[in-house]
N, C-alpha and C positions, 0 to 999 in steps of 0.2 A: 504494500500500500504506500501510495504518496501523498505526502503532506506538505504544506508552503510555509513557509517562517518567515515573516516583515520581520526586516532589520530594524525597522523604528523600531522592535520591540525593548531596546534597551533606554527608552525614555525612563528615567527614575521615576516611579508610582504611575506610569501607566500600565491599561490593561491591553493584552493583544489576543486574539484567535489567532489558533493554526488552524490551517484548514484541510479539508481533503483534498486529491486530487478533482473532485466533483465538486469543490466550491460551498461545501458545508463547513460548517463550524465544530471543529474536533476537538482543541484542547484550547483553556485560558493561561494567558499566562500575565500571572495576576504579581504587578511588581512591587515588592514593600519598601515604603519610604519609613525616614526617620530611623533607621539601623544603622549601625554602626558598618555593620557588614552588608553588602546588596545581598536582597535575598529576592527569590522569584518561586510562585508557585507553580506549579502546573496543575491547574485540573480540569477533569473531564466535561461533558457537557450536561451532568447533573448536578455541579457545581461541588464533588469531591475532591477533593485535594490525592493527586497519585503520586506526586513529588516533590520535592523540595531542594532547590538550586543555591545555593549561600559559599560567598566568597569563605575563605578559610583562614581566620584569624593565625598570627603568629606562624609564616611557614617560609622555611627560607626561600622557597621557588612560588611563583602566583600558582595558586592553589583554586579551584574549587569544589565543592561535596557538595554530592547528589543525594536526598533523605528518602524516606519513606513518610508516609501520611503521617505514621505516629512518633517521626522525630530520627528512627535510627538512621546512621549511615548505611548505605548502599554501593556508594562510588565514591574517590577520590579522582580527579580530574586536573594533569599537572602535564608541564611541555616537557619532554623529553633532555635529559641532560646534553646528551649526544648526538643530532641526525643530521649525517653528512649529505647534502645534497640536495633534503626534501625539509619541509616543514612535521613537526609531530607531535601527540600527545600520547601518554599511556593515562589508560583510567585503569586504575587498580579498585576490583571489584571486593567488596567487606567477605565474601562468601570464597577470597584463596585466588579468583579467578583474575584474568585482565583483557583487556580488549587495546590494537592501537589505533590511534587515529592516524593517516598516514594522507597525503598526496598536497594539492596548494589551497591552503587554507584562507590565504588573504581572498585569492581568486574565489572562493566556496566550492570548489570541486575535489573531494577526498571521502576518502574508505573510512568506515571503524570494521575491522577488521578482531574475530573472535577465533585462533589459532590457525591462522592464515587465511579462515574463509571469512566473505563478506557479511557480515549483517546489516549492514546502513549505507547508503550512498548519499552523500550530497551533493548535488548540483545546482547551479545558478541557471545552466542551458535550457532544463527541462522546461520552466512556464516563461523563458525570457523575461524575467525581473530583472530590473536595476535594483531594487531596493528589498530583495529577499531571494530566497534560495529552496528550492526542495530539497524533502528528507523521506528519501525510500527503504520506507526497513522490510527485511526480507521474510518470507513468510515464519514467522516462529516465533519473533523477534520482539522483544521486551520494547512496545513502542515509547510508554512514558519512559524508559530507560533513555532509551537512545536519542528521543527527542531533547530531555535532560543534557546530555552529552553535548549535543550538538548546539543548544544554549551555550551550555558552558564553552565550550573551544568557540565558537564566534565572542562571546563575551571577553575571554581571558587574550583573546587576539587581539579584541581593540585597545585593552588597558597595555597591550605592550606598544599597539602603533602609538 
């Protein structure tokens, strides 16, 4: 399934829809002002909270954690010490696991990539947006996770340009 993300979405305390590939209204993402740390919610369209997006206080490398509705962590979401050539992120999953983020990140075209195979692709090409990007996750595929994800690496890209 494909989803669209507006990049306005990182207006502090606004709210944004992703959408489907059919122009429906799929996830909110509902941005909290007044924190110390940016935090962003994500939830569905019965107005549940499936995730929780907050910069990560106190970390030597820009950091951010992806929660769960009732607060736990889920994902760690950090740029890669090392990648020659390409741009990257590893999200280090609370459950042992990790996922990379891998290909041009400023451009919005790159993998998250779960032991070599794809589960998310992002691209700007798909709906021709200037000012957002699609997010195709692959059949199985943890969508509030990955949507998660991909907040966060667009997010943590801007605070570096």
């Amino acid at each position: 399934m494909k989803y669209v993300v507006r990049e306005r979405l990182f207006s502090i305390g606004d709210d944004y829809w992703i959408e489907d590939e059919d122009g429906e209204k799929a996830y909110l993402v509902d941005g909290k002002v007044l924190r110390l740390r940016q935090t962003f919610e994500l939830k569905d369209q019965a107005g549940q909270v499936v995730a929780v997006v907050r910069e990560k206080a106190f970390s030597l490398r820009d950091a951010m954690r992806v929660e769960d509705a009732g607060g736990g962590t889920v994902a760690t979401v950090r740029r890669k010490l090392f990648t020659p050539l390409r741009d990257g992120y590893r999200v280090e999953l609370e459950d042992g696991g990790e996922l990379d983020v891998r290909g041009d990140l400023l451009g919005k075209e790159y993998r998250i990539e779960a032991d070599g195979e794809t589960v998310a692709e992002i691209s700007r090409r798909w709906f021709g947006l200037r000012d957002g990007y699609g997010v195709e996750v692959a059949p199985g595929g943890d969508v509030p996770l990955l949507l998660a994800v991909a907040v966060c690496v667009d997010r943590l890209g801007e605070q570096e340009g």
